[in-house]
ZAMARGU-4260 file (C-alpha; in steps of 0.2 Angstrom, whole numbers, plus 5000, padded with zeros to 4 digits):
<rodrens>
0) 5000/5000/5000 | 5007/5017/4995 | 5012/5027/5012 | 5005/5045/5013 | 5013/5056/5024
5) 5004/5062/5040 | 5008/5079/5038 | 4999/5079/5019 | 4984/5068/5029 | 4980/5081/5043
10) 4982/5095/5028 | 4969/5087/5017 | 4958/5087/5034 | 4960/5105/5037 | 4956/5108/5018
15) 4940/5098/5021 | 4935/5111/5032 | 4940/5126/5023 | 4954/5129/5035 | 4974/5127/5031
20) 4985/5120/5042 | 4999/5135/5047 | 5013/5136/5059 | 5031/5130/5057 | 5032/5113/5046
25) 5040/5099/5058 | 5048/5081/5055 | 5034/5069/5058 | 5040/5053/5067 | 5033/5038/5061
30) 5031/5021/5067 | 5025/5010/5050 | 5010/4998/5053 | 5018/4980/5049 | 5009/4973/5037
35) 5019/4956/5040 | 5018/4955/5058 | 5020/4938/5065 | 5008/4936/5081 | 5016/4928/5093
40) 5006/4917/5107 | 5006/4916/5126 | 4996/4899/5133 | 4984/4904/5146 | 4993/4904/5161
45) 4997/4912/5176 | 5010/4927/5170 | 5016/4936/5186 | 5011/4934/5204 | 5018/4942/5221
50) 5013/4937/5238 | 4994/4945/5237 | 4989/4944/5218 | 4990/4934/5204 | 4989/4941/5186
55) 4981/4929/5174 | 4979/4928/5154 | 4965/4922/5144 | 4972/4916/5126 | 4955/4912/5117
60) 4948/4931/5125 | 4964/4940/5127 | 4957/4944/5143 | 4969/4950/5158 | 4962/4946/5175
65) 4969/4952/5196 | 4967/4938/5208 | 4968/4942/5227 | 4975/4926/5233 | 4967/4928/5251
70) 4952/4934/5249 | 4947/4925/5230 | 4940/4941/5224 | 4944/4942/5205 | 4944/4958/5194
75) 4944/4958/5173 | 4945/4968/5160 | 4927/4957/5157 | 4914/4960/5167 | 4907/4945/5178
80) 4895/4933/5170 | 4897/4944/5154 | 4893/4931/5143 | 4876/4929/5149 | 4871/4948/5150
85) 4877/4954/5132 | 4885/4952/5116 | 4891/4970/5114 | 4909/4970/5109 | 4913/4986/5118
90) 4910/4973/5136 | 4925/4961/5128 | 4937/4974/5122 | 4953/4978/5132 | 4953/4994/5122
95) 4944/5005/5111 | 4953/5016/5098 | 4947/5032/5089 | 4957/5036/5074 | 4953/5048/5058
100) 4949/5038/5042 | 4959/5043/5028 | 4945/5042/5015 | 4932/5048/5025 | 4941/5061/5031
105) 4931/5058/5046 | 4933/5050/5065 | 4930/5034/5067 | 4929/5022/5080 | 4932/5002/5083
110) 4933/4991/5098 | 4948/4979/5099 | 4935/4964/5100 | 4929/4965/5082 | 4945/4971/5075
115) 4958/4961/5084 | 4954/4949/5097 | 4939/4940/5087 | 4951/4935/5072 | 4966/4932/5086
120) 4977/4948/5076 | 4988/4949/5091 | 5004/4946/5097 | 5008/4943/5114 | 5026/4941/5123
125) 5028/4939/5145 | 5037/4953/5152 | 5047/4954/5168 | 5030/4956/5180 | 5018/4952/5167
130) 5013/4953/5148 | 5013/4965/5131 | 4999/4963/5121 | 5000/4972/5105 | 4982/4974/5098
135) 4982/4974/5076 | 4967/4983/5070 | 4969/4975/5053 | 4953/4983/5046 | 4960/5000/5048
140) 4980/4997/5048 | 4983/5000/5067 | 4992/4992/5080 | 4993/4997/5098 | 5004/4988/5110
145) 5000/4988/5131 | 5007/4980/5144 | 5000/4974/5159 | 5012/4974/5174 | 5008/4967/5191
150) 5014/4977/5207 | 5015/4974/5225 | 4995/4981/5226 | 4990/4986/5209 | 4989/4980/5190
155) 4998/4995/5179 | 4991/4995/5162 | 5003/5008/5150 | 5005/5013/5132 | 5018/5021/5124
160) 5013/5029/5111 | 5029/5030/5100 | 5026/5011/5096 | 5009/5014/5091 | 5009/5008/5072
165) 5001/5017/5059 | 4999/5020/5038 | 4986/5031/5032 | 4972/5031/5045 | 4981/5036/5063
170) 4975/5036/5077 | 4969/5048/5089 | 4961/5042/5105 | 4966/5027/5116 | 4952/5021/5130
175) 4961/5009/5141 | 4951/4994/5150 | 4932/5001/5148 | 4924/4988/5157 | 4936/4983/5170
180) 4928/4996/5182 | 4907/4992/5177 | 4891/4987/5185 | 4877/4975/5181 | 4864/4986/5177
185) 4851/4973/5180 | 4858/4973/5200 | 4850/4991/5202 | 4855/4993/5221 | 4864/5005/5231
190) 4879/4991/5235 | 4886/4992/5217 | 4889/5010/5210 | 4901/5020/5199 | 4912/5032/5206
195) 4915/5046/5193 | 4930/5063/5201 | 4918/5077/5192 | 4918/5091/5205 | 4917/5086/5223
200) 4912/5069/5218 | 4897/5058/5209 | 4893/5040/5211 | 4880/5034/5200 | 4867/5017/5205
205) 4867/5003/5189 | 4849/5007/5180 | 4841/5003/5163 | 4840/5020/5156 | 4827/5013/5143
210) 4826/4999/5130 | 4842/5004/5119 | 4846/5020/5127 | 4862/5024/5133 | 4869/5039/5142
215) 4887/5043/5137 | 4895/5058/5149 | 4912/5063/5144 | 4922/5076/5150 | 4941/5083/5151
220) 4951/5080/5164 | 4955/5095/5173 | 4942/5104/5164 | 4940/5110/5144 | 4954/5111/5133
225) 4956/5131/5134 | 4958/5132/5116 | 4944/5125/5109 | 4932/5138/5107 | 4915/5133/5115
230) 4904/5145/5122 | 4888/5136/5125 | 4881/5139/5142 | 4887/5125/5155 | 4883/5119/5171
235) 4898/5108/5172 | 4911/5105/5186 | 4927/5103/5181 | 4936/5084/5186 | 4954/5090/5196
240) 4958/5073/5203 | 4965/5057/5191 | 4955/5044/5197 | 4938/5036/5195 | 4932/5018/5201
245) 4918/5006/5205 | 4910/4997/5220 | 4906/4976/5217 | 4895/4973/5235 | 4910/4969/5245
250) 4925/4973/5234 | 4931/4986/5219 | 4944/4993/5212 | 4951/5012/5214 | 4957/5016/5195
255) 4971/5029/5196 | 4978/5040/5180 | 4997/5038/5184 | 5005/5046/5169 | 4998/5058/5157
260) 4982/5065/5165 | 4982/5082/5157 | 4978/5073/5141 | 4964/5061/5148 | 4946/5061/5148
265) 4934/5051/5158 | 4919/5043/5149 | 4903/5035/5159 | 4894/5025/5149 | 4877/5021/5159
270) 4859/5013/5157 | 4860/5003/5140 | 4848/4989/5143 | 4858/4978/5125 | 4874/4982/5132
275) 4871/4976/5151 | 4883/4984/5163 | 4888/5003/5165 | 4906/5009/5165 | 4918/5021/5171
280) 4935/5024/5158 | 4947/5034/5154 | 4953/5039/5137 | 4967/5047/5132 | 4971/5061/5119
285) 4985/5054/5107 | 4983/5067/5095 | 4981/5086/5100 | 4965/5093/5091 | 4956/5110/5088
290) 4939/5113/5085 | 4937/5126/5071 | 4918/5132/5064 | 4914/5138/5046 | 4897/5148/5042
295) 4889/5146/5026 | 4873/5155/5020 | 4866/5166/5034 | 4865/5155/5052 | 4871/5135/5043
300) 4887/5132/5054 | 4901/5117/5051 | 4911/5114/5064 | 4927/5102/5064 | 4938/5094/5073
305) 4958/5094/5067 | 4971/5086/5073 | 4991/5088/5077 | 5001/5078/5065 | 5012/5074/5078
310) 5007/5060/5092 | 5012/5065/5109 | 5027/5056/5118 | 5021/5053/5135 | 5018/5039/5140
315) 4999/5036/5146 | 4996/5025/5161 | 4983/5019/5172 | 4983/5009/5189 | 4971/4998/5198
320) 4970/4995/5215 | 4957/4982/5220 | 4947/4987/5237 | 4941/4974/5250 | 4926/4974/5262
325) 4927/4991/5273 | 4938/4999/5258 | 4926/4995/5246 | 4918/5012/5246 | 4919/5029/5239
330) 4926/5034/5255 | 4941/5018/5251 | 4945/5025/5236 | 4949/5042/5243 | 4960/5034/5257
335) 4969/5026/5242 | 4971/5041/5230 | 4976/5051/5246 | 4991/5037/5249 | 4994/5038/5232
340) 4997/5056/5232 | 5007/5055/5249 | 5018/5043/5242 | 5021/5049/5223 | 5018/5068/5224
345) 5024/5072/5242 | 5005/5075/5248 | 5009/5080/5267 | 4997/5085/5282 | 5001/5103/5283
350) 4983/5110/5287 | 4981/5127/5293 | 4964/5126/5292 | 4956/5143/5296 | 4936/5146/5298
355) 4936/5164/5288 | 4945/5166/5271 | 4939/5183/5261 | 4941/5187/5246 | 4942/5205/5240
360) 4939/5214/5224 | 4951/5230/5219 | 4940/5237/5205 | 4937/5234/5189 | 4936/5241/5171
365) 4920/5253/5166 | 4915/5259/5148 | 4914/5277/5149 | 4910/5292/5135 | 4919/5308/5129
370) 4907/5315/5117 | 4900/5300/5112 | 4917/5289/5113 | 4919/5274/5122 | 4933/5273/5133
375) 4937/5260/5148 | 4942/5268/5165 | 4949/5259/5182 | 4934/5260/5193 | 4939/5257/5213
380) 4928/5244/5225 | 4941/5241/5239 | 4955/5250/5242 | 4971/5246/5252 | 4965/5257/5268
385) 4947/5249/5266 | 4954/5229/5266 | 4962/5234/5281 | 4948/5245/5290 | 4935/5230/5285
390) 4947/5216/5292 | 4949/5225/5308 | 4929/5227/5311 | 4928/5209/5307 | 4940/5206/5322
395) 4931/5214/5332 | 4916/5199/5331 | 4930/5186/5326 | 4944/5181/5334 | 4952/5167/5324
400) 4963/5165/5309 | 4958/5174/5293 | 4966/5171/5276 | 4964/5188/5264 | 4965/5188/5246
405) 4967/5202/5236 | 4958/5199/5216 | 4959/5213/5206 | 4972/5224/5211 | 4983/5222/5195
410) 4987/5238/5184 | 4969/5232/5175 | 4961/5228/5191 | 4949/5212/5190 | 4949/5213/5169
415) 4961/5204/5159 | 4978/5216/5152 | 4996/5212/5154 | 5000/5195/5159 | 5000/5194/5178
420) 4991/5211/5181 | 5008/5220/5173 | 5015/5212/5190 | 5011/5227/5200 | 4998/5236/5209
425) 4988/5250/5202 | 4989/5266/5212 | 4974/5270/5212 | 4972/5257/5228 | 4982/5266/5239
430) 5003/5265/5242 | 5015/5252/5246 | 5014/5256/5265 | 4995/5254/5265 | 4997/5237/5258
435) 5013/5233/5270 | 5000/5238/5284 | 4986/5223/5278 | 5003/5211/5278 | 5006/5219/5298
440) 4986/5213/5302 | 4988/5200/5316 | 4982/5184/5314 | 4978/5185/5295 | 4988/5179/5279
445) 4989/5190/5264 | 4988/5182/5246 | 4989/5193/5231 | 4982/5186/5217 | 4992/5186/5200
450) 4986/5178/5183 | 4999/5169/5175 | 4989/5162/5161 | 4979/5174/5152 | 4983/5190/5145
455) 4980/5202/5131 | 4993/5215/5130 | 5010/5216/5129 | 5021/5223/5141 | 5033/5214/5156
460) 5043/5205/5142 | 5030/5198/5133 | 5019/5201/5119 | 5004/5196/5109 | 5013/5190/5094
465) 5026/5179/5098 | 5023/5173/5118 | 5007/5164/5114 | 5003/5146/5114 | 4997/5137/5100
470) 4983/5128/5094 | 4984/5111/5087 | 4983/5118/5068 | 4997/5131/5073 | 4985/5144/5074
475) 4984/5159/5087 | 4969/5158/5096 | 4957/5169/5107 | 4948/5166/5122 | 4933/5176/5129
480) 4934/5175/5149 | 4923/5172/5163 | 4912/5182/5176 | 4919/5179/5192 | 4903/5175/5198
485) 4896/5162/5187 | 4908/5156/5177 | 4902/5158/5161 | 4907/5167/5147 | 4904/5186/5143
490) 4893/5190/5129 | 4904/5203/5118 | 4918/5204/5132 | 4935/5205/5129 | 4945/5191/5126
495) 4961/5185/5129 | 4980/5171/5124 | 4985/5160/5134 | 5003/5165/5137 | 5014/5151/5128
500) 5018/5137/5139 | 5037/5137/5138 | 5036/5157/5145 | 5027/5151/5161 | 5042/5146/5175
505) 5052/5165/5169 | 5038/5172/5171 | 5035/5166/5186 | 5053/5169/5191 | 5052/5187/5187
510) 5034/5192/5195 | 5042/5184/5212 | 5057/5195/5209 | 5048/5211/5205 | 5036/5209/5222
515) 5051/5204/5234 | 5049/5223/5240 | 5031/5220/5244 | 5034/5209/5259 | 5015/5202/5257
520) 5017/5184/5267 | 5007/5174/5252 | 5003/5173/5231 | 4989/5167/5223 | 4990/5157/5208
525) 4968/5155/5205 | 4969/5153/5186 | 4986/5142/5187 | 4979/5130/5198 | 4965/5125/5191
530) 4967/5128/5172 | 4976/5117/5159 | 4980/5120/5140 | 4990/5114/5126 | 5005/5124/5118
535) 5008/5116/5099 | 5025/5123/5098 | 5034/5110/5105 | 5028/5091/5106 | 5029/5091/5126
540) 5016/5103/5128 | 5006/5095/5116 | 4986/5087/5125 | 4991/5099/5140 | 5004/5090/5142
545) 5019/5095/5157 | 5006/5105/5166 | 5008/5096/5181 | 5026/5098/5182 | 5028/5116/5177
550) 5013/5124/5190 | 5021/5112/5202 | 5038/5119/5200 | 5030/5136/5200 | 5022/5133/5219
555) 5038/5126/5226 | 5049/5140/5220 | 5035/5153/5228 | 5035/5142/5243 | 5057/5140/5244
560) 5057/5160/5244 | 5046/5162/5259 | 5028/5163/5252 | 5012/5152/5257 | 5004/5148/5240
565) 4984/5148/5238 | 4975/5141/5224 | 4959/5142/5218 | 4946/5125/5217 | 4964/5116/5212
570) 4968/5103/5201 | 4977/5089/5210 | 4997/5091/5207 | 4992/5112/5213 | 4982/5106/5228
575) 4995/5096/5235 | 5008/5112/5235 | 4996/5123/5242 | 4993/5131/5258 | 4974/5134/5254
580) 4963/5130/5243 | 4947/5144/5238 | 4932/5137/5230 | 4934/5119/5234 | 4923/5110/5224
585) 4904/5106/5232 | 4895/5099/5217 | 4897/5086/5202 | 4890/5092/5183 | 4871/5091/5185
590) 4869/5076/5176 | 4852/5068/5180 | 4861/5049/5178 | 4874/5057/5194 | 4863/5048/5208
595) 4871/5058/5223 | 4885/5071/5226 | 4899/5065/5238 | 4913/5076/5244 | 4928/5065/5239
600) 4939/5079/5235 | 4937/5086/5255 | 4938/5067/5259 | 4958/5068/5251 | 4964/5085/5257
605) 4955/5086/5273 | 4968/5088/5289 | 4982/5092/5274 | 4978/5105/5266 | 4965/5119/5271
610) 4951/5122/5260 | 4936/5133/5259 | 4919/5132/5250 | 4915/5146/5237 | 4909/5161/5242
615) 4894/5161/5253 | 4885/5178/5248 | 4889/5173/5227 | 4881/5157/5230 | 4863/5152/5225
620) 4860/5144/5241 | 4871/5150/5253 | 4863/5139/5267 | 4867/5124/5258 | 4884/5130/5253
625) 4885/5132/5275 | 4880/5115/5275 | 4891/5108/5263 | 4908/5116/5274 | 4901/5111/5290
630) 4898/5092/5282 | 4916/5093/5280 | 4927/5104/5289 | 4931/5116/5278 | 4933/5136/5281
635) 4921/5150/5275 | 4923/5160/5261 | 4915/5178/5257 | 4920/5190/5242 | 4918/5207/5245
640) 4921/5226/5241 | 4917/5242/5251 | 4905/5249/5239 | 4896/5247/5225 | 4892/5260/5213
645) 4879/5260/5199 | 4894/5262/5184 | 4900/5245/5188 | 4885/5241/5177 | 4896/5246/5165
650) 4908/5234/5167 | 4908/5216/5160 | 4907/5210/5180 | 4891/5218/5184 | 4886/5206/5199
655) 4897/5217/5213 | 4879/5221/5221 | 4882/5203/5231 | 4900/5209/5239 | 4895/5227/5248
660) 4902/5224/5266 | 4889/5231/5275 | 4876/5221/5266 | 4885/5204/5271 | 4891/5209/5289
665) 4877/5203/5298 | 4875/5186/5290 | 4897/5183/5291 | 4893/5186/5310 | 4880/5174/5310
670) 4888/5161/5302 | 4903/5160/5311 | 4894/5161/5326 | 4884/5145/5323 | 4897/5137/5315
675) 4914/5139/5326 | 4913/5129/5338 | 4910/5116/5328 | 4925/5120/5318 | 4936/5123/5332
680) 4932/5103/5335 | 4938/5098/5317 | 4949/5110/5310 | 4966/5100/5304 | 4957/5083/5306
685) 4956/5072/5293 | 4941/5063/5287 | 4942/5044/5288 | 4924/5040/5282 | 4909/5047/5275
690) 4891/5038/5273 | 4875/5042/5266 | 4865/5037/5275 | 4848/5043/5265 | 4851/5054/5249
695) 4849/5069/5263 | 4856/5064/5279 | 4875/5061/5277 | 4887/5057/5291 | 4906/5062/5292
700) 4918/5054/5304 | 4935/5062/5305 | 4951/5055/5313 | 4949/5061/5332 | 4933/5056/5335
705) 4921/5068/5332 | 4906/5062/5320 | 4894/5074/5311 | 4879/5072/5305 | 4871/5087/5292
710) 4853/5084/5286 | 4850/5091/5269 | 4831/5087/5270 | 4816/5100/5273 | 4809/5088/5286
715) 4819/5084/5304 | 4826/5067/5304 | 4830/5054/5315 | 4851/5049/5320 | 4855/5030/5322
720) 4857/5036/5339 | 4838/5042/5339 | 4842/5058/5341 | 4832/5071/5329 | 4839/5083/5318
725) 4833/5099/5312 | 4829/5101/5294 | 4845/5109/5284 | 4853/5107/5303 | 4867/5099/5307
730) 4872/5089/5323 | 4888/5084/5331 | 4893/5075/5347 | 4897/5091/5361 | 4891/5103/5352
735) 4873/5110/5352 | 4861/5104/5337 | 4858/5118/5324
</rodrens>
């Protein structure tokens, strides 16, 4: 077969679409599909076993199993009894592989049952600790090699994708062991459920959705690609922890992205009644892509997805733990990932954990008019002298630990200009004395809050034409930005690059540089911590890529020169550097096939690092958003200004109303009063379980005894100890019921 190029494949795509491919033309590297392979044979034997687990291979299925030798509990890449329920290739298929179809100039899909494993076109070969199977997809000419390796308490499954083999369709998409984490949908009780990391946590029953309906939930890890341009409105939470899993009655297994989990995405496949079982996976992006949209005849739009020529070089990695009994639990799978990141990422209790963490706004950008001509103007809501004359009323009804941050005290205030704010503070808030004073407030910890990402004019040693990252067709793309509030998009705001990935540490180096005179005891990274992107300028920033080393790097250098770092609802490699964490996540995506919210992420970092919920007086339902700290542990947060004027109308953040001190003191003094002594039980204790007991009672038990039982419900209920409990109240051993 004649061999066309990969760089004249993704160019015909771009042509497709009315788009050509620009940027700097690279050396592909390519690893040929072999046409001649030889498929090499294992028997089906045991191939590697330690003293706990055994790792078995099924020839005829090509199906890898984990034994626990103590207990007998078996896991598969095959769900139990499979055979019985359906006849669905997805169910038997190791992996799934999403490639672009050189004649169709299209996205295709195929499972490894039906291309590979039904007509035996693989090759296997024992490896030290277990065995390479290398997958041939003859139908479409690609091959994709994995190993499965046993360790001490977990089966490692990996792909490199430099030996993935290829001719003219290429692959773009690798799902790795889609079934080894499912249910029986046909079980339908709350023993057996999927555990899915979007926002705070989901876990999600078995269920027949409907006779051959299927629900398929897919989403980024770490939240959307920032390139790809996609405005529609959204309710989703963003995933910021690697790991997913599913419950069995009295075992499961916690599933753990290990290597490349910027470039993964989890898929929930849930409630086909033809395929039999629902199913947690992840998927990983081999191919970088770009979503670009063409408009033809008035409001008929065509949109397109185009790839990177180049595969990434990372390896992509996932491990499974199995779960026993008491471990067997969303609560167990937190313990592990939390031993996980303790052991690989240097996770370490370090909680602070303080009860009141405020948020201020500088000011913000307001259209105003000479003559008829628009022009933008700094407005001030919170100056230097007013942080410090609002923190010092609030001491006078609190007497604990307060974090302050400062947002929006940049050259541009809270809008987006020069990349970190033009690393320095307009002076329009006030001197460097009156911000040395808030640093001199006792008991409180300053963070000022710099965006590292996202920018729009030049200026600091950086500019708009050649310090930004690429999108996967080379292009230069721009980015409308959120409201603070909502987090959604801006109708007609301004918009913004994405400073180019290999710019991020020096920048870093010089904002920290540049402040030193400031003497403020803390940063704030919000946008850093918890947003990812891809820089197609260099391969290892390709699939967002790198991410977790270089905001990791980041935090440690601000921590070894003296600053506390906070972060903002945090992906997990930021979390584990922080010393706070705003706007922790209290919700999954609102998905009607998520059964129940659970607060895994609190679960983790609880009792080592110190979180608190989103603000109380931005939130829908700030009595909930109470609720969900005190189920918990976590701190308060409030954002606010010192006054509101009706220009701010003006302004693309027009929701400052909501932030007036004055308007808010009454109900902070409230809710610290009903809440502190409750928090001064729990504050730097971890949680070691969590139960629901009904969908609207939950109970929390952390690690120096204190249990805590928060009723969601609008009716009282009644405590296993027959106690009653307030509707939305909350009850804890010692401490009066609310």
């Amino acid at each position: 077969m004649k061999k066309i190029s990969l760089f004249l494949i993704c160019l015909l795509i771009s042509l497709s679409s009315l788009f050509t491919l620009s940027g700097c033309v690279e050396q592909v590297e390519v690893n040929w599909y072999d046409f001649q392979a030889k498929f090499n044979s294992v028997g089906s034997c045991v191939v590697a076993e330690n003293n706990k687990y055994s790792l078995k291979w099924n020839n005829e299925t090509a199906c890898v199993s984990l034994l626990d030798k103590v207990t007998g509990n078996e896991w598969s890449n095959i769900p139990e009894n499979a055979s019985e329920v359906t006849t669905q290739p997805q169910v038997y298929s190791p992996i799934i592989v999403e490639y672009i179809d050189n004649e169709k100039m299209d996205l295709g899909t195929v499972p490894a049952y039906t291309s590979s494993i039904k007509g035996h076109t693989f090759s296997a070969e024992k490896t030290e600790n277990g065995i390479k199977v290398t997958y041939y997809f003859e139908n479409i000419a690609i091959s994709v090699p994995v190993k499965y390796t046993l360790r001490n308490d977990s089966l490692y499954v990996s792909v490199d994708p430099a030996e993935i083999g290829e001719d003219t369709n290429v692959c773009c998409s690798i799902s790795i062991l889609p079934f080894m984490c499912s249910v029986n949908n046909n079980k339908q009780t709350k023993d057996d459920y999927l555990f899915v990391p979007s926002g705070s946590g989901a876990i999600v029953y078995p269920k027949i959705i409907g006779e051959g309906i299927t629900s398929v939930i897919t989403e980024e890890m770490y939240g959307e690609q920032m390139q790809v341009n996609n405005y529609a409105a959204t309710n989703k939470e963003s995933m910021n922890l690697p790991v997913y899993g599913v419950k069995n009655g009295n075992y499961g297994i916690c599933a753990i992205i290990e290597k490349s989990a910027e470039a993964a995405k989890i898929t929930t496949n849930i409630g086909s009644s033809t395929m039999g079982y629902s199913a947690v996976y992840a998927s990983f992006n081999i191919r970088g892509f770009q979503v670009s949209s063409a408009t033809y005849m008035k409001n008929m739009k065509s949109q397109k997805s185009l790839f990177a020529k180049q595969k990434t070089k990372e390896e992509i990695a996932v491990a499974f733990y199995p779960l026993n009994d008491d471990k067997a639990s969303y609560s167990g799978m937190a313990d592990c990932y939390r031993d996980y990141l303790i052991k690989e990422k240097n996770l370490t209790a370090k909680s602070e954990d303080t009860l009141l963490n405020v948020k201020y706004i500088g000011g913000v950008e307001t259209k105003r008019f000479v003559f008829g001509i628009p022009y933008y103007s700094l407005m001030c809501t919170t100056k230097f002298d007013d942080v410090e004359s609002i923190t010092k009323d609030i001491q006078t009804y609190y007497k604990g630990t307060s974090n302050i941050n400062l947002i929006g005290f940049g050259e541009s205030g809270l809008d987006i200009g020069k990349i970190a704010g033009g690393m320095d503070y307009n002076s329009k808030f006030g001197s460097l004395n009156q911000l040395k004073s808030i640093c001199n407030i006792k008991k409180t910890t300053l963070y000022f809050d710099f965006d590292l990402i996202r920018y729009n004019e030049s200026g600091q040693g950086i500019n708009t034409f050649t310090d930004i990252a690429k999108t996967a067709i080379g292009e230069k793309f721009e980015k409308l930005y959120t409201s603070i509030q909502y987090s959604d998009y801006i109708e007609g705001g301004k918009k913004y690059y994405a400073l180019a990935r290999g710019q991020l540490s020096g920048v870093s180096d010089k904002l920290l540089k540049k402040i030193d005179k400031w003497k403020i005891g803390g940063v704030s990274y919000s946008t850093l911590s918890k947003l990812t992107y891809s820089d197609y300028s260099n391969v290892k920033y390709y699939s967002k890529l790198g991410m977790d080393e270089q905001v990791s790097e980041i935090f440690k250098k601000a921590k070894k020169q003296g600053y506390k770092v906070s972060a903002s609802n945090a992906n997990d490699y930021a979390a584990v550097c922080a010393n706070h964490i705003y706007d922790v996540p209290t919700q999954s995506s609102i998905y009607q096939v998520y059964d129940c919210d659970v607060p895994f992420y609190q679960i983790v970092f609880k009792g080592y690092v110190s979180m608190s919920v989103s603000s109380l007086n931005f939130s829908a339902d700030s009595k909930d958003q109470l609720l969900k700290a005190i189920e918990t542990g976590c701190g308060l947060t409030y954002t606010l200004i010192d006054s509101y004027d009706t220009d701010l109308l003006q302004s693309d953040e027009n929701t400052f109303y909501a932030a007036v001190y004055e308007d808010n003191k009454e109900n902070i003094k409230s809710d610290i009063k009903m809440y502190q002594p409750l928090f001064d039980k729990i504050a730097n204790a971890s949680i070691v379980k969590h139960t629901l007991i009904s969908d609207d009672l939950h109970q929390t038990v952390f690690n120096n005894g204190v249990t805590v039982f928060v009723n969601y419900g609008d009716k009282d209920a009644t405590l296993p100890n027959g106690e009653q409990i307030s509707a939305q109240g909350f009850f804890a051993e010692g401490v009066a019921k609310q």
